[in-house]
ROFI-847068 format. One line per 10 residues: number of its first residue (from 1); their letters; for each residue x, y, z of C-alpha. Coordinates in steps of 0.1 Angstrom, whole numbers, plus 2048, in hexadecimal, padded with zeros to 3 digits. Layout:
// residues N
NUM) A) X/Y/Z  ...
//
This chain:
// residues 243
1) XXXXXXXXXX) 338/49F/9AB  351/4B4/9BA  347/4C4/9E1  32A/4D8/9F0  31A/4F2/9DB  2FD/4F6/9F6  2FD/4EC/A17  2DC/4F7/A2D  2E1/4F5/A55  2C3/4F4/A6C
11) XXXXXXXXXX) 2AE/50D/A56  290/517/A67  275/532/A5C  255/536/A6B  238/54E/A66  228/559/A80  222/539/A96  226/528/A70  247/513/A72  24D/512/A4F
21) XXXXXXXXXX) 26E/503/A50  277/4F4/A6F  299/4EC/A71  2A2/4DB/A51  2C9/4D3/A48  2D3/4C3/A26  2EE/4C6/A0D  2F4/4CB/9EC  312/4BC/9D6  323/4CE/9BC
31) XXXXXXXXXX) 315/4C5/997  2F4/4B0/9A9  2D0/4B6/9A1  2BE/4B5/9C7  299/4B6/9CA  284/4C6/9E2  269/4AB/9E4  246/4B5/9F0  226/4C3/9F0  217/4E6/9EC
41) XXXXXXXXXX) 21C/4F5/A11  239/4DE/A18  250/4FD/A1C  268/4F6/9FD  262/517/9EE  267/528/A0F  28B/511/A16  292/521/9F3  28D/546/9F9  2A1/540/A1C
51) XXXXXXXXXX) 2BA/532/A0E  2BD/553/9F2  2B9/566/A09  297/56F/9FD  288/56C/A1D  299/573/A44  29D/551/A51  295/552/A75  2B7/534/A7D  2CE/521/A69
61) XXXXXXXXXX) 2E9/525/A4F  2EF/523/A29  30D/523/A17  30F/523/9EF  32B/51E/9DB  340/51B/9FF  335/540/A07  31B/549/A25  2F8/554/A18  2EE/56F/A16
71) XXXXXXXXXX) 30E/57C/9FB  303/593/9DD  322/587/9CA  31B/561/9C7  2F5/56B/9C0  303/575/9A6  30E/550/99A  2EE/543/9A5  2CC/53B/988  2AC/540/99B
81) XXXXXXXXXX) 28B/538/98B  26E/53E/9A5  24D/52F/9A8  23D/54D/9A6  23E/564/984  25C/57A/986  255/58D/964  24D/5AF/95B  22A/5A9/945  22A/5C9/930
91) XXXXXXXXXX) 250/5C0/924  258/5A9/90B  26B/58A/90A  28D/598/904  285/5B9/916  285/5A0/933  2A3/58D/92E  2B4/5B0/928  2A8/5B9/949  2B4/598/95F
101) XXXXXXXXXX) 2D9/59F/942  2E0/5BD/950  2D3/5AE/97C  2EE/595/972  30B/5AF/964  30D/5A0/940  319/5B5/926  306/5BD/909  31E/5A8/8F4  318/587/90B
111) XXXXXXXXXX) 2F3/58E/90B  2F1/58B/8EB  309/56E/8E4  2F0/55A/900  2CF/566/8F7  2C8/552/8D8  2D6/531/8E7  2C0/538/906  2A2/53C/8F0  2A3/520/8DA
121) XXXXXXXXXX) 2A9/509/8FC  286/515/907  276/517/8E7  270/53A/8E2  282/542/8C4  26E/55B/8AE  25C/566/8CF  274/582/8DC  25D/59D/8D6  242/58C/8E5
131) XXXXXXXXXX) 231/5A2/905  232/58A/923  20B/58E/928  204/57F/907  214/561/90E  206/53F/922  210/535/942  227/519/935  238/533/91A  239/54B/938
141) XXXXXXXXXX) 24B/52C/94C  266/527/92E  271/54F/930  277/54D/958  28C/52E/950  29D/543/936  2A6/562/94D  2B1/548/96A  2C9/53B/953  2D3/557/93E
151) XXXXXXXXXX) 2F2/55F/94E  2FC/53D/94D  300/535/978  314/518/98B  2F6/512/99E  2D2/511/997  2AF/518/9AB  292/50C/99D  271/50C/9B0  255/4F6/99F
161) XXXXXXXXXX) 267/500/97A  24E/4E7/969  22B/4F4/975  212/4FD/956  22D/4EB/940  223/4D3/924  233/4B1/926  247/4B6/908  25B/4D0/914  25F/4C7/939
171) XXXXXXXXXX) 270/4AB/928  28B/4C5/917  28C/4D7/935  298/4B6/948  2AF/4B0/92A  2BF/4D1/92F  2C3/4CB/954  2D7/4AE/954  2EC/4BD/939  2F1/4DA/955
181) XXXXXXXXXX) 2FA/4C7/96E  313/4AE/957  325/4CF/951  324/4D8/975  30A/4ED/981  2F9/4E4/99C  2D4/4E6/99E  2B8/4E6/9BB  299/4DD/9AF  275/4DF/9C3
191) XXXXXXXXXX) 25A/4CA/9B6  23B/4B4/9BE  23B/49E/9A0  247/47E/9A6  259/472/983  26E/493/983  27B/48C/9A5  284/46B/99D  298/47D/984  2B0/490/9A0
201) XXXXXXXXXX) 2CF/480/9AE  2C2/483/9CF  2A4/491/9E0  295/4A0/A04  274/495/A09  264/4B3/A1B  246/4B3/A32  236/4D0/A42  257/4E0/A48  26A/4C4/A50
211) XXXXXXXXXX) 286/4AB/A3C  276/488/A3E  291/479/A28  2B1/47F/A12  2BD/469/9FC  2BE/45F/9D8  29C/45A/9CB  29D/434/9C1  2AC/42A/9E3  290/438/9F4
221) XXXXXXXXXX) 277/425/9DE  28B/405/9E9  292/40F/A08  270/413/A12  260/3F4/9FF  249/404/9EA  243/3FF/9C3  24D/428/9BB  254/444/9CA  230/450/9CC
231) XXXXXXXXXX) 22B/42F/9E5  24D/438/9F4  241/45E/9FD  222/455/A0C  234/43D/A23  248/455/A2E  234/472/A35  210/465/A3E  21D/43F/A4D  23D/44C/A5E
241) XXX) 253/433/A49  27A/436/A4D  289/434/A32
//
C-alpha cells in the first residue's frame, strides 16, 4: 500500500440537535479495503455523503486522492454505489449504464469495450434490455454495482453493497473486491455484517456518530478477548471495552 487515498479530519454533521457525526478522523491507505463498522443509525452513510460531498458537513476536512473535498475533477475518479436506489426504473439496464457512461465522460468506444466485462462480473449478461422495475432488489443491487464501477475509478464507495444479495453472489462480489484493491484501488466499504468486515484490511467501529475503534479487524477480536468479532463489537460499544 502506497499513501493516503482518504484521510477524514474531525468530520462532524448534525441534524438539527441530531449529531450525526461528531467529530470522527480516520484514514484511508492507498489500495486498502476500510470498513465502516456499525449499525443502522450509526452515521456511516451520513460520514459517506460528507465525505462526497453529498451532504454540507457542518466541520472537518476530507481530502481524496491528495485533493481537498469538495473537487468535481477527482469525483470523477471516484465509484460510488449508495445505499439507497440510484436508478432510473422506467430505463433499462444498459439505458442506465449509458446514462452514469456519459456522468463519467466515457466515450462511446470505451463504453462499449467495458460494458460486457462489467456485466458478466455481476451476472447480468442477456439482461441489458431488462427495465429496472422488473427486476429484484438483489438484481437491482448488481446494476448499481455495475454503474459505480463502470468507468473503472481509483477509489471506490460502497454503502451496504450486499443488502438483498444472495450469498452466492456476495461471495463474487468479495472476490472482485480484493482483486480491486490487489490492482490498486482503494475501497471504503459500510456494513453491519460481521464476516464481510472481517474481510477488510482494517475497520472503524462506529457508534452513534462516534469512532470507537480503528484497527485491523482480527486485532480487535484479540485485542479485546473475545471469541469473534461479534463478542469483540459488543464489548466495545455496549461494555466500554478498549480495544
Amino acid at each position: 500500500m502506497g499513501g493516503d487515498a482518504l484521510i477524514v479530519r474531525n468530520l462532524k454533521k448534525s441534524y438539527g440537535h441530531l449529531v450525526a457525526v461528531n467529530g470522527l478522523s480516520f484514514k484511508v491507505s492507498e489500495g486498502e479495503i476500510f470498513g465502516l463498522l456499525g449499525p443502522n443509525g450509526a452515521g456511516k452513510t451520513t460520514t459517506i455523503k460528507s465525505i462526497l460531498g453529498l451532504l454540507k458537513k457542518d466541520a472537518g476536512e476530507v481530502y481524496i486522492l491528495g485533493k481537498k473535498m469538495p473537487n468535481k475533477e477527482i469525483l470523477k475518479k471516484v465509484g460510488y454505489m449508495p445505499q439507497e436506489l440510484a436508478l432510473y426504473l422506467d430505463l433499462t439496464i444498459e439505458e442506465n449504464l449509458k446514462f452514469y457512461a456519459r456522468l463519467y465522460e466515457l466515450t462511446k468506444e470505451e463504453f462499449e469495450n467495458k460494458k460486457e466485462k462489467i456485466l458478466k462480473l455481476v451476472g447480468l449478461e442477456g439482461f441489458e434490455n431488462k427495465l429496472i422495475a422488473e427486476l429484484s432488489g438483489g438484481m437491482q443491487r448488481r446494476v448499481s454495482l455495475a454503474c459505480a464501477l463502470l468507468h473503472e475509478p481509483e477509489f471506490l464507495i460502497l454503502d451496504e453493497p450486499t443488502v438483498g444479495v444472495d450469498p452466492h453472489l456476495r461471495a463474487n462480489f468479495w472476490e472482485h473486491f480484493r482483486e480491486l484493491s490487489k490492482r490498486g484501488v482503494t475501497i471504503l466499504i459500510t456494513t453491519h455484517y460481521m464476516d464481510e468486515a472481517m474481510k477488510c484490511d482494517r475497520i472503524a467501529i462506529v457508534s452513534e456518530g462516534n469512532i470507537v475503534t480503528v484497527d485491523n479487524p482480527n486485532k480487535i477480536v484479540k485485542e479485546t478477548n473475545s471469541e469473534n468479532l461479534e463478542e469483540a463489537f459488543l464489548k466495545l460499544t455496549l461494555y466500554g471495552v478498549r480495544a
